[in-house]
ZATORPA-381693 format. One record per residue (C-alpha): residue number from 1; x, y, z. Coordinates in Angstrom, 3 decimals. Each point is the difference from the previous one (the first is absolute). Layout:
ZATORPA-381693
<atom resi="NUM" x="X" y="Y" z="Z"/>
...
END
This chain:
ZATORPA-381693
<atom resi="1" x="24.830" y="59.549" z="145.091"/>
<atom resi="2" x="3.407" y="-0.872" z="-1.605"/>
<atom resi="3" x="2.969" y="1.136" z="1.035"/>
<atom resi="4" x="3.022" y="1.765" z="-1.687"/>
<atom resi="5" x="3.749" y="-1.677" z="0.481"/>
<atom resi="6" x="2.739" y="2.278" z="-1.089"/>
<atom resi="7" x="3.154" y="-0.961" z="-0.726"/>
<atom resi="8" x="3.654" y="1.993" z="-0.360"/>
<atom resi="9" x="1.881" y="-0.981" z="-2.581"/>
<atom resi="10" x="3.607" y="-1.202" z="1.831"/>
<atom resi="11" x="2.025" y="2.739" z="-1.446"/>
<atom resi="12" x="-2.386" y="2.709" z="1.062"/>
<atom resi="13" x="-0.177" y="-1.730" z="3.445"/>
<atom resi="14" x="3.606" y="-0.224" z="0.217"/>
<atom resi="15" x="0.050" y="4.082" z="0.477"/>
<atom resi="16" x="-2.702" y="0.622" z="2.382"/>
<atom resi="17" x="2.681" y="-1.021" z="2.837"/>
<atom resi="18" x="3.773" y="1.176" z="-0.488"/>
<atom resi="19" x="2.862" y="-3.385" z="-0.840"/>
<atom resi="20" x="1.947" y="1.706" z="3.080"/>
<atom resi="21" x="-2.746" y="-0.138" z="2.322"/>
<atom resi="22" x="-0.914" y="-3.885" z="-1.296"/>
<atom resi="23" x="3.635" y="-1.258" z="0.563"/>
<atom resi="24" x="-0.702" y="1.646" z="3.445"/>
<atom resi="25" x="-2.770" y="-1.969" z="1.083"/>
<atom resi="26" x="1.020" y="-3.107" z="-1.933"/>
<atom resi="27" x="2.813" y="0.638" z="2.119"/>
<atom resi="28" x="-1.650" y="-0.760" z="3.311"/>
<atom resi="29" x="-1.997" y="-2.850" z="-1.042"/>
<atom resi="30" x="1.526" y="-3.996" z="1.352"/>
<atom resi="31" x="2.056" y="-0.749" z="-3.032"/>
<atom resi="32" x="-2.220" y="-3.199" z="-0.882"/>
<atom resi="33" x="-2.803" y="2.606" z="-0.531"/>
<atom resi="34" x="2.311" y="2.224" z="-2.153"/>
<atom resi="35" x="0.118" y="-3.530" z="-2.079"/>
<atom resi="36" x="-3.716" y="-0.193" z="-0.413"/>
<atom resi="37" x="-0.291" y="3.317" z="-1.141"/>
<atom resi="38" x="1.896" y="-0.506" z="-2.931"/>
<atom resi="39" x="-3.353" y="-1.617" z="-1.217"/>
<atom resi="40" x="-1.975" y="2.913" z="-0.195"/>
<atom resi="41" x="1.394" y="1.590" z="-3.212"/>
<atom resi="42" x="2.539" y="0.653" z="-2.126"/>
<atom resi="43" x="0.653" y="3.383" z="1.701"/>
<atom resi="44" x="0.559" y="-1.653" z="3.604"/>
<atom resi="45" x="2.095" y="-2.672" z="-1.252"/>
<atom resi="46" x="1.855" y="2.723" z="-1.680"/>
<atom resi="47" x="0.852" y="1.790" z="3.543"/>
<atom resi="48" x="0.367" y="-3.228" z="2.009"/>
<atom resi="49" x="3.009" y="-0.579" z="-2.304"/>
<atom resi="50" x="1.574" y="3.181" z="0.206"/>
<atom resi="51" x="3.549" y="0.369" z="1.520"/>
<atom resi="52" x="-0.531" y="2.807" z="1.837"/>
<atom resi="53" x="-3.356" y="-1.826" z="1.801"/>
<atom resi="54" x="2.246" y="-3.054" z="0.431"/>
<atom resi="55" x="2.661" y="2.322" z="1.761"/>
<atom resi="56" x="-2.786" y="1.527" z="2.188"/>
<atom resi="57" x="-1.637" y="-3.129" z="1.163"/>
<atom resi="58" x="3.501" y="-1.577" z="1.234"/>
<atom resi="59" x="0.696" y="3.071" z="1.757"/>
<atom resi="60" x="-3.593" y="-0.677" z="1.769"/>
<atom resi="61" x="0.741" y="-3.103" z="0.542"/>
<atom resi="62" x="2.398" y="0.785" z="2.258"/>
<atom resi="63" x="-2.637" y="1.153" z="2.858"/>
<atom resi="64" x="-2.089" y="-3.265" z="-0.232"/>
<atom resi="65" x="2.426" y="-3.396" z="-0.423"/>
<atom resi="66" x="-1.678" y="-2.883" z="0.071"/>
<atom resi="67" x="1.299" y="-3.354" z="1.149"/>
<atom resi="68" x="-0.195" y="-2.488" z="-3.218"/>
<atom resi="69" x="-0.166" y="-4.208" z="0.328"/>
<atom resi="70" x="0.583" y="-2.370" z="-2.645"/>
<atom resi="71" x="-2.138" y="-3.203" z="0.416"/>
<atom resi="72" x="0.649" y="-2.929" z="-1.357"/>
<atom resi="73" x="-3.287" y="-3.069" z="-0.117"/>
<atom resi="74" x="-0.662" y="-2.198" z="-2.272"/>
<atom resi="75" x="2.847" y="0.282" z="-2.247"/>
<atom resi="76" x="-1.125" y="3.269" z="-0.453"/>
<atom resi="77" x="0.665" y="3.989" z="0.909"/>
<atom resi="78" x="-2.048" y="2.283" z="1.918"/>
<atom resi="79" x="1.002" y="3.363" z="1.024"/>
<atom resi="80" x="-1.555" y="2.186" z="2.660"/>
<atom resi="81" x="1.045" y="3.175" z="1.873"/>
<atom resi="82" x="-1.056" y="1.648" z="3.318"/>
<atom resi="83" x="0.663" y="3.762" z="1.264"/>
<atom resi="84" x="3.364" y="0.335" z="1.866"/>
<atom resi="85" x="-1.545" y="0.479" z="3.364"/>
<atom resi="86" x="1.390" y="3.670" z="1.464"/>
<atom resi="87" x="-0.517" y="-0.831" z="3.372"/>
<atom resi="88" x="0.249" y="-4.024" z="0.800"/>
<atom resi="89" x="-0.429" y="0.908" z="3.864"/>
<atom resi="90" x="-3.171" y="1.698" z="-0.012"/>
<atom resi="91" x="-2.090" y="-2.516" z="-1.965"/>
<atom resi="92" x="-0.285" y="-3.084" z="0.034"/>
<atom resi="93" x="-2.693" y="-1.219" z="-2.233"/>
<atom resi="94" x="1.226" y="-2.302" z="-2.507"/>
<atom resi="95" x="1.296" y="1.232" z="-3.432"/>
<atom resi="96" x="-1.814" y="-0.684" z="-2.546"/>
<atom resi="97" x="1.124" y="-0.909" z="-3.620"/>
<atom resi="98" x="-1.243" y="0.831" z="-3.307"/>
<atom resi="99" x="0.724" y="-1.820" z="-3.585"/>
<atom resi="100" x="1.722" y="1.371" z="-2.273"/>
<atom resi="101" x="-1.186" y="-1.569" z="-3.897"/>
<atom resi="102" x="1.143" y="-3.626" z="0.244"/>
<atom resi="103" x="-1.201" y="-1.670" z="-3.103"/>
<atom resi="104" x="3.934" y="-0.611" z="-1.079"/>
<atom resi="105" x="0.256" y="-2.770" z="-2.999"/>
<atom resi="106" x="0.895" y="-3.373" z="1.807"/>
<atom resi="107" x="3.973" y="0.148" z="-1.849"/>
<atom resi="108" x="0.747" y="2.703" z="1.938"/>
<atom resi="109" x="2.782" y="-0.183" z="2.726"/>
<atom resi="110" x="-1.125" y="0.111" z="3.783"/>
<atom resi="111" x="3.397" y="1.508" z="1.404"/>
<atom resi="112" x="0.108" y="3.805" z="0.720"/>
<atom resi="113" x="2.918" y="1.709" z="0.043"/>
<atom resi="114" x="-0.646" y="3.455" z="2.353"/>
<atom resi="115" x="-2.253" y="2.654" z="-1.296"/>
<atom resi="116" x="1.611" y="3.072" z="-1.861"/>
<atom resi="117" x="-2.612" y="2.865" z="-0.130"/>
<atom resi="118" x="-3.073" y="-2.084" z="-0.269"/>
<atom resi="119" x="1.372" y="-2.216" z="-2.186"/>
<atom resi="120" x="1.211" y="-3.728" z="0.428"/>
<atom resi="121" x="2.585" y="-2.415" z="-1.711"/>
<atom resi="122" x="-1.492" y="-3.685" z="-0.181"/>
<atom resi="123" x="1.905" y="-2.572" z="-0.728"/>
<atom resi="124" x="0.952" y="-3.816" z="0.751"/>
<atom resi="125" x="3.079" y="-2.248" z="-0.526"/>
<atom resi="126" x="-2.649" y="-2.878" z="-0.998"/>
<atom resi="127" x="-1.829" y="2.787" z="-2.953"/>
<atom resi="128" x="1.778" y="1.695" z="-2.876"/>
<atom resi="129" x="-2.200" y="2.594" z="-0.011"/>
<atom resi="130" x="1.048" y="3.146" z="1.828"/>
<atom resi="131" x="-3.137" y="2.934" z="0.601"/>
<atom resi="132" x="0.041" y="3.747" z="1.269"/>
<atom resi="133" x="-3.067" y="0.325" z="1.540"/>
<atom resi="134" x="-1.940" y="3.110" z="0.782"/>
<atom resi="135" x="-2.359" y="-1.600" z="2.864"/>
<atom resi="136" x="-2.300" y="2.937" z="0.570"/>
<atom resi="137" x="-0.909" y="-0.163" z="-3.702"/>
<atom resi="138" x="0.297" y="-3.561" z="-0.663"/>
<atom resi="139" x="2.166" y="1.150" z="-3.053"/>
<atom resi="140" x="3.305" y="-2.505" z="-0.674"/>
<atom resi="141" x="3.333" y="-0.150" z="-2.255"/>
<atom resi="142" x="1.297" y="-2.801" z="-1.087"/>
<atom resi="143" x="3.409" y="0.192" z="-0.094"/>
<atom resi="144" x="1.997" y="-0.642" z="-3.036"/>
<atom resi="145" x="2.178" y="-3.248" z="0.239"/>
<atom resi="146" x="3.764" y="0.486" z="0.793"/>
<atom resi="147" x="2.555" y="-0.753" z="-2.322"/>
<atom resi="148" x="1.824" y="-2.968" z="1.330"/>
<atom resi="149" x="3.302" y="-1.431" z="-1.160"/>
<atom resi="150" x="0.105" y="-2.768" z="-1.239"/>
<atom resi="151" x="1.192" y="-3.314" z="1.107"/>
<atom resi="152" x="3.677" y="-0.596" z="0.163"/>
<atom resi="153" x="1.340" y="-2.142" z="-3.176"/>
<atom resi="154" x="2.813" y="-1.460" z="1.797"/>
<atom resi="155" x="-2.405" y="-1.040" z="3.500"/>
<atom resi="156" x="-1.696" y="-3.323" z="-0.030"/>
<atom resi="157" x="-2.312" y="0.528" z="2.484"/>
<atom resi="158" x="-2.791" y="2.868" z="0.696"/>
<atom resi="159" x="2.261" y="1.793" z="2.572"/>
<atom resi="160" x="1.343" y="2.701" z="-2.249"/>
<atom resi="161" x="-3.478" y="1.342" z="-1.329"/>
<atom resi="162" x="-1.181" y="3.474" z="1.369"/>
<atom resi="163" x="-3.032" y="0.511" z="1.784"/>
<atom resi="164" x="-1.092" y="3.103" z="1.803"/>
<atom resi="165" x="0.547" y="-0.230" z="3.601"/>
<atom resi="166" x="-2.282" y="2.959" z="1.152"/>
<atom resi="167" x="-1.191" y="3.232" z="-1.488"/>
<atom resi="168" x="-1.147" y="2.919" z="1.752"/>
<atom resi="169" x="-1.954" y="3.086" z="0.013"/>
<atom resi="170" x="1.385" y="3.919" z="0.530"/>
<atom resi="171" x="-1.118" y="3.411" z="-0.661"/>
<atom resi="172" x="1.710" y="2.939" z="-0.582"/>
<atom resi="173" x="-1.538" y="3.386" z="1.093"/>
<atom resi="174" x="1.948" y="1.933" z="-2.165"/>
<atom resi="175" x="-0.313" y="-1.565" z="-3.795"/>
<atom resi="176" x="-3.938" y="-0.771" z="1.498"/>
<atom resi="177" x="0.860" y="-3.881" z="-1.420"/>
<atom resi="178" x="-0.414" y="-3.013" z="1.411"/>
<atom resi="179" x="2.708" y="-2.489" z="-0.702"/>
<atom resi="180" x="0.163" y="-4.181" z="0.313"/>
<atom resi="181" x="3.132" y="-0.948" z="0.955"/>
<atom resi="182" x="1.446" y="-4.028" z="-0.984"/>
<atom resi="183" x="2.568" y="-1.796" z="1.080"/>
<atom resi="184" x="1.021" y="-3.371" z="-1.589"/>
<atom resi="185" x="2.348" y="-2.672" z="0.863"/>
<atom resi="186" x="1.090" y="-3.477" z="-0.822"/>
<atom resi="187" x="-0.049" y="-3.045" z="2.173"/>
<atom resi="188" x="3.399" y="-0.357" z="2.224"/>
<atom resi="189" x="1.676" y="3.781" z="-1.158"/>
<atom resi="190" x="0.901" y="-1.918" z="-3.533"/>
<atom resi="191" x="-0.421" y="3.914" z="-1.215"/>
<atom resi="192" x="-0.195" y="3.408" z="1.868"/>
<atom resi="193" x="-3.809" y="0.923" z="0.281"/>
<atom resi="194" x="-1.158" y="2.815" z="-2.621"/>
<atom resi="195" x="-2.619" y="2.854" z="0.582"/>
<atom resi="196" x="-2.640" y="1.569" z="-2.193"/>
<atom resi="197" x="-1.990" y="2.976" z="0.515"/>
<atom resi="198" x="-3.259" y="0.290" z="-1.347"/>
<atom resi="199" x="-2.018" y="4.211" z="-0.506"/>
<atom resi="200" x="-3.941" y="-0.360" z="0.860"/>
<atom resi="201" x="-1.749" y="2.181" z="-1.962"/>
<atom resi="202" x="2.822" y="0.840" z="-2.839"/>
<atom resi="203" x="-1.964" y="-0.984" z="-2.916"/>
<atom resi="204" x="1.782" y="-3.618" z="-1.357"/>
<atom resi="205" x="0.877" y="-1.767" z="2.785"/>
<atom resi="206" x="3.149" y="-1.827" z="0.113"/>
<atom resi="207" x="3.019" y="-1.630" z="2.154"/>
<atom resi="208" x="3.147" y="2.101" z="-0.094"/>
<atom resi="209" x="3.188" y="-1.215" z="1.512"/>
<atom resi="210" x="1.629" y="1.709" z="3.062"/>
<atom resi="211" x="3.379" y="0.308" z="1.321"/>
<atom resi="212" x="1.355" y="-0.496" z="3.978"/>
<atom resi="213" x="3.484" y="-0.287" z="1.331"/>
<atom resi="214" x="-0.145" y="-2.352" z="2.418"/>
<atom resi="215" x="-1.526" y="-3.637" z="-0.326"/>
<atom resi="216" x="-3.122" y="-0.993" z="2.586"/>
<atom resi="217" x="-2.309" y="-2.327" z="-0.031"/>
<atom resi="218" x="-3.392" y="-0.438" z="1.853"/>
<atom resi="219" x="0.433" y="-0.303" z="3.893"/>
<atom resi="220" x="-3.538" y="-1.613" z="1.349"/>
<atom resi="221" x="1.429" y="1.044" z="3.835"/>
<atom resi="222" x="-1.340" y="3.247" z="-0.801"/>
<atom resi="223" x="-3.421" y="0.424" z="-1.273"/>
<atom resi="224" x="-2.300" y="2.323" z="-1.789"/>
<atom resi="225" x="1.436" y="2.515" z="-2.356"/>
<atom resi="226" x="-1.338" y="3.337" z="0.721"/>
<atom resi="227" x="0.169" y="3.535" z="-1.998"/>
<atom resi="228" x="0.389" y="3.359" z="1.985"/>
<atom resi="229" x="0.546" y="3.226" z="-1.970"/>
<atom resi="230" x="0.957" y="-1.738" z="-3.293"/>
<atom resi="231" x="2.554" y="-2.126" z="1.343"/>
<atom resi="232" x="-0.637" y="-3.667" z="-0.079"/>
<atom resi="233" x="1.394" y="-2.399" z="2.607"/>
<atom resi="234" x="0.119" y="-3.699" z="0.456"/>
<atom resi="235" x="2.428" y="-2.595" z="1.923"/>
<atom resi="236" x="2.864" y="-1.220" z="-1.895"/>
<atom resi="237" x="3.337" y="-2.300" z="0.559"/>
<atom resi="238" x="3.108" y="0.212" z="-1.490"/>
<atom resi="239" x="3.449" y="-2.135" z="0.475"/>
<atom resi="240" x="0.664" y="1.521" z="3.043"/>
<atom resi="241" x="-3.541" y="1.025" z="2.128"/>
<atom resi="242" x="-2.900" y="0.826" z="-0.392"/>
<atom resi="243" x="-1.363" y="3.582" z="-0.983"/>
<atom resi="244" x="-2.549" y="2.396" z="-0.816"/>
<atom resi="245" x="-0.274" y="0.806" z="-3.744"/>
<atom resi="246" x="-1.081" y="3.667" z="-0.823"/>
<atom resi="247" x="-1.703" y="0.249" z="-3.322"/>
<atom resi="248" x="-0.437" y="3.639" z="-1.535"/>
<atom resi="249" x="-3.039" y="-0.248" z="-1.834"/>
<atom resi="250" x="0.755" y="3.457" z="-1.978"/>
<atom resi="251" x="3.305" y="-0.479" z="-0.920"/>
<atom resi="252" x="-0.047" y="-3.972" z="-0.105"/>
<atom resi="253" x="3.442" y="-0.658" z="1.922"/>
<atom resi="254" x="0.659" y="-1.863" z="3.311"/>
<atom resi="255" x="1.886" y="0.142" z="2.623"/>
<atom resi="256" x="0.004" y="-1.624" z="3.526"/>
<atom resi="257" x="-0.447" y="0.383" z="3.752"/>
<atom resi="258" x="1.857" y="-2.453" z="2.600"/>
<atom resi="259" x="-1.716" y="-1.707" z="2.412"/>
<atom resi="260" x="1.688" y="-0.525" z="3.375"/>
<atom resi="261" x="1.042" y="-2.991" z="2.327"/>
<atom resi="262" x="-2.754" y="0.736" z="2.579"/>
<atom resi="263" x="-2.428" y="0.169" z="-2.377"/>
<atom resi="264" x="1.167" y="-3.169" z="-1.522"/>
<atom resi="265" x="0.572" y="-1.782" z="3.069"/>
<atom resi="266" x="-2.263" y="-3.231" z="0.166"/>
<atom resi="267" x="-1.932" y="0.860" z="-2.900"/>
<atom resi="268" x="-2.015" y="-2.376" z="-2.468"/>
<atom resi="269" x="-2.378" y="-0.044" z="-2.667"/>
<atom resi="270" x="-2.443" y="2.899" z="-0.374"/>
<atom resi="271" x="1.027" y="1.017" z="3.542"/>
<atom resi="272" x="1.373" y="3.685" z="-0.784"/>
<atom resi="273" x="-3.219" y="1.926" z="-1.954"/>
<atom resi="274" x="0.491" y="3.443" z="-2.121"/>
<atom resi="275" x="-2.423" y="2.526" z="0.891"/>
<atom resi="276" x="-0.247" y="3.988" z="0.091"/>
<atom resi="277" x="0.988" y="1.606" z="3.397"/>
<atom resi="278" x="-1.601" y="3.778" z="-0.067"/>
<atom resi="279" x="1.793" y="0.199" z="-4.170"/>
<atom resi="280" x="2.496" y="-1.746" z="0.799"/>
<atom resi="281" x="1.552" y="-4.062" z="-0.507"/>
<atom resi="282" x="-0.381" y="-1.893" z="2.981"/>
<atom resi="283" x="0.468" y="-3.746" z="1.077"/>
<atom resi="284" x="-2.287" y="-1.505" z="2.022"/>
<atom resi="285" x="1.384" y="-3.365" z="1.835"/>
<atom resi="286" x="-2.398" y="-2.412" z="0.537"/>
<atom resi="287" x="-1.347" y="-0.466" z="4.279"/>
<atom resi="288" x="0.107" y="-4.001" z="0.305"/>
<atom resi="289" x="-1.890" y="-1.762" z="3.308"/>
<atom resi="290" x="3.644" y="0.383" z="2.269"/>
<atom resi="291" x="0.879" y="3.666" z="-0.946"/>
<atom resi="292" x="-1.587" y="3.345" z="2.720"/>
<atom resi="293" x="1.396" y="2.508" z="-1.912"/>
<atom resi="294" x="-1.033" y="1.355" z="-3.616"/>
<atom resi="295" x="2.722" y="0.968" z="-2.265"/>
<atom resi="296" x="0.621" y="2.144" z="-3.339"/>
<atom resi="297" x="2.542" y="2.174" z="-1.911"/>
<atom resi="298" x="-0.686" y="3.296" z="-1.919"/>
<atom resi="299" x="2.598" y="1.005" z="-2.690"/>
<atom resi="300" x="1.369" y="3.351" z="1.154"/>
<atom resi="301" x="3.388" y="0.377" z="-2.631"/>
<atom resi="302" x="-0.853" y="-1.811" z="-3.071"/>
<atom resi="303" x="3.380" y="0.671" z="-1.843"/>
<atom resi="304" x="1.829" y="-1.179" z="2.888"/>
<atom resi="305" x="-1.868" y="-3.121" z="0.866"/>
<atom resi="306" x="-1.482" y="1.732" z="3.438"/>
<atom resi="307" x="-3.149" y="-1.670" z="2.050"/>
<atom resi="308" x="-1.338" y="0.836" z="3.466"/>
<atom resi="309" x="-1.122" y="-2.656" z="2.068"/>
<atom resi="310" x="-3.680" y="0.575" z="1.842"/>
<atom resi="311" x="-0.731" y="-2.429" z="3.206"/>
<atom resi="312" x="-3.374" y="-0.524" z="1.809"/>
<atom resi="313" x="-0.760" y="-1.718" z="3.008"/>
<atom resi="314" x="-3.017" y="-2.087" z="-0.587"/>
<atom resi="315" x="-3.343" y="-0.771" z="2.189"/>
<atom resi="316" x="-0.902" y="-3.546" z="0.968"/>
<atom resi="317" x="-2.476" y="0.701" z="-2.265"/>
<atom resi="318" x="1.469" y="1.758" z="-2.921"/>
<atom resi="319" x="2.553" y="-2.937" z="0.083"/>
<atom resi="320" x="-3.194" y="-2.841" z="-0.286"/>
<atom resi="321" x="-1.370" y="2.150" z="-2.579"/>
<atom resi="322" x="2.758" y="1.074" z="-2.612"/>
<atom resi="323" x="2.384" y="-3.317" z="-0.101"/>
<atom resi="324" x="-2.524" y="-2.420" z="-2.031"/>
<atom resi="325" x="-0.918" y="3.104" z="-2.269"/>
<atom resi="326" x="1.189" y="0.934" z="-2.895"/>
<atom resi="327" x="1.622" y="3.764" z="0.003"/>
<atom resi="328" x="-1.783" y="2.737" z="-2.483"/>
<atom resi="329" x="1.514" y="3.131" z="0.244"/>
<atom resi="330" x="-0.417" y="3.527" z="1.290"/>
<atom resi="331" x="-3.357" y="1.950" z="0.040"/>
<atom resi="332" x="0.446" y="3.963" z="-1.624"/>
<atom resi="333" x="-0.893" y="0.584" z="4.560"/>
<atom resi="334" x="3.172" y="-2.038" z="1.162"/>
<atom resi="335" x="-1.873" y="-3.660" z="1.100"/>
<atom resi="336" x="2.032" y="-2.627" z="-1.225"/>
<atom resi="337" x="-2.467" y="-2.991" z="-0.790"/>
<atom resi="338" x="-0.209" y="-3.856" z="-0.202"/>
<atom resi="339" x="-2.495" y="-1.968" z="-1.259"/>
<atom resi="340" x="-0.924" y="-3.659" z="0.877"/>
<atom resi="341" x="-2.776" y="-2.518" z="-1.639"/>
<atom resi="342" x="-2.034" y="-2.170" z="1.915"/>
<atom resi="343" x="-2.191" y="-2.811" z="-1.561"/>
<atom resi="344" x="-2.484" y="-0.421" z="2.491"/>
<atom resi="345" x="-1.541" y="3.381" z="0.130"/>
<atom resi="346" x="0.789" y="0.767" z="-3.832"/>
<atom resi="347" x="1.554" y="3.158" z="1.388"/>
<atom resi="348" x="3.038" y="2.151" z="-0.855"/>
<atom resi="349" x="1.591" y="1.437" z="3.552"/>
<atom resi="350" x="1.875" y="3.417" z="-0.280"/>
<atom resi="351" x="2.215" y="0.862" z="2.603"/>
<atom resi="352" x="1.037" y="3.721" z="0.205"/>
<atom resi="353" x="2.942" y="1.069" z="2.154"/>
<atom resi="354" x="0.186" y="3.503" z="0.551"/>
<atom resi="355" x="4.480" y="0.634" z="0.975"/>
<atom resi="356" x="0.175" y="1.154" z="3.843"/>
<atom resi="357" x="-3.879" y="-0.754" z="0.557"/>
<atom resi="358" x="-2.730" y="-2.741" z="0.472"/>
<atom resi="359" x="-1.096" y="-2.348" z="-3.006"/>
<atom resi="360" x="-3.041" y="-0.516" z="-0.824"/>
<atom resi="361" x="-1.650" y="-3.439" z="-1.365"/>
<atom resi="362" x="-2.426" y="0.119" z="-3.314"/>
<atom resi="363" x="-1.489" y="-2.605" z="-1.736"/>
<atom resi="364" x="-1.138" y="0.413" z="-3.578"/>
<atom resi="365" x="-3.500" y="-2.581" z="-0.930"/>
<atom resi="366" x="-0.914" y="-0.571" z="-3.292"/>
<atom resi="367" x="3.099" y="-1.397" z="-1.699"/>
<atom resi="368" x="-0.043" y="-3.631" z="-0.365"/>
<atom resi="369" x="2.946" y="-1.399" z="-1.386"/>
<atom resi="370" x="2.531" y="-2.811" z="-0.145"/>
<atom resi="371" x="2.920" y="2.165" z="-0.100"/>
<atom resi="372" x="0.034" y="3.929" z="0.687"/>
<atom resi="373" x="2.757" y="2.470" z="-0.899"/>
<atom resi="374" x="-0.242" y="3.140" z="0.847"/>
<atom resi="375" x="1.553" y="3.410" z="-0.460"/>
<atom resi="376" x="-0.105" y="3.367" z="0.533"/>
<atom resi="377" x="-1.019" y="2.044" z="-3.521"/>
<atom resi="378" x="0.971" y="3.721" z="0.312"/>
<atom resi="379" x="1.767" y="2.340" z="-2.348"/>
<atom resi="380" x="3.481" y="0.376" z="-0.699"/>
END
């Protein structure tokens, strides 16, 4: 006895269940599945790219962060991401990670700049190339090159060519774009540094110059640029200290934030670390082997260059554990977090401190790696 198969043609199918109630449930899906499901017709694919879906699922997103790590093995990069655990005391099983799509051509850069809703800025002072990357989806954009100036007719060596010093990612909540953000320079100051902006998602993509009153260049003291409510931030010097520079995604002008003495004081490469304090800028100051006491500032007057400083006494233990890790940032629950590679056991160890209360130790199996960076990927 044979049997009948029926089929619905797509646009028939596509009105047995209402687009409002779709973008719903799409909604609610892990966003790597919301990828996948562009694959099942033209009519899903369709609502998967919709603005108002891609509002919706940030705003989700909000009530299940995740924790994201960029590997790096073999010349090559893997990204994975875990759930942000809600309660670090009450379990401790180890976290486990899951790929995201990894088969990335081998020209692409293996630095990651920190993750803007769900999407990353790779790049690499040794590759040209410069790629937004969507890792969920595995989708990518190559970044158009930057217009350079060129070399300096009167200079008889290489030291007055341009080359971008760093670029870096923002949103802005408002406009709903996503910006990149360069900076170039020249070797020795021979020339002030320039900016370009560049839109995502404006149709032609292309560099357009922008203006700032005061002169800065990078400041590696402070590191990791981070974007909070369409403001982008990253560590900056000028002739006379250095400073915090405040980058308006919307409107595309800067302005700056002072840092103070006892921040400052005894300070050295990549010891001060950006990261987002309950919405707002903070500076995290990095625990070596000697210190018992954990420090940070939290902006509290922007315009008039305003920070209050947070101290913790630290455990015996909380000490041992935090001062040979590298700091990560603040959970959407208040931990602040380290994280710390060890070779032997091929494991990733998360520490979580919860402010006023006991830590708690995780380790995270399954990542093998050479080098691990990780960060915290949440919504701005």
């Amino acid at each position: 006895m044979s049997k009948e198969h029926f089929s619905i043609p797509e646009a028939q199918s596509s009105t047995l269940i209402p687009v409002d109630l779709l973008i719903s449930i799409f909604s609610l899906v892990p966003a790597k599945s919301a990828a996948r499901f562009r694959c099942v017709s033209k009519f899903w694919a369709s609502i998967i790219r919709r603005r108002d879906f891609t509002e919706l699922f940030l705003s989700k997103s909000f009530t299940r962060p995740r924790l994201f790590f960029a590997l790096h093995y073999n010349r090559k990069l893997f990204l994975f991401s875990t759930p942000q655990p809600h309660n670090p005391d009450g379990n401790t099983d180890p976290l486990i990670a899951t790929p995201y799509y990894n088969s990335f051509p081998e020209y692409f850069p293996s630095d990651t700049s920190t993750p803007v809703c769900g999407l990353v800025l790779l790049h690499g002072w040794r590759r040209k190339v410069r790629v937004i990357c969507n890792p969920a989806t595995g989708e990518f954009l190559t970044l158009p090159k930057v217009l350079l100036k060129e070399k300096n007719l009167l200079a008889k060596s290489n030291q007055a060519r341009e080359e971008i010093a760093s670029m870096y990612l923002g949103y802005d909540p408002m406009g709903k774009q996503f910006k990149v953000l360069c900076m170039t320079t020249t070797h020795y100051g021979i020339r002030d540094n320039t900016h370009q902006v560049l839109t995502l998602g404006s149709g032609k993509r292309f560099w357009r110059p922008v203006q700032r009153k005061f002169q800065f260049v990078e400041n590696r003291v402070i590191s990791r640029e981070i974007c909070i409510n369409g403001v982008l931030y990253f560590g900056a010097r000028t002739e006379r200290s250095t400073t915090i520079v405040c980058f308006d995604v919307g409107s595309e002008k800067f302005s700056f934030i002072n840092t103070n003495r006892d921040m400052m004081y005894s300070c050295y490469m990549g010891s001060l670390t950006l990261f987002n304090y309950k919405g707002r800028l903070a500076i995290h100051r990095k625990v070596d082997s000697y210190q018992k006491r954990l420090m940070f500032w939290v902006i509290e007057d922007a315009e008039n260059h305003k920070w209050s400083k947070h101290i913790y006494e630290l455990s015996p233990l909380e000490k041992d554990m935090i001062s040979y890790s590298r700091f990560v940032g603040m959970t959407g629950t208040g931990e602040l977090v380290w994280s710390l590679y060890r070779e032997p056991a091929n494991s990733v160890y998360l520490t979580f401190v919860k402010l006023l209360q006991k830590s708690m130790f995780r380790d995270l199996k399954s990542l093998k790696s050479m080098r691990m960076i990780l960060y915290i990927l949440r919504p701005m």
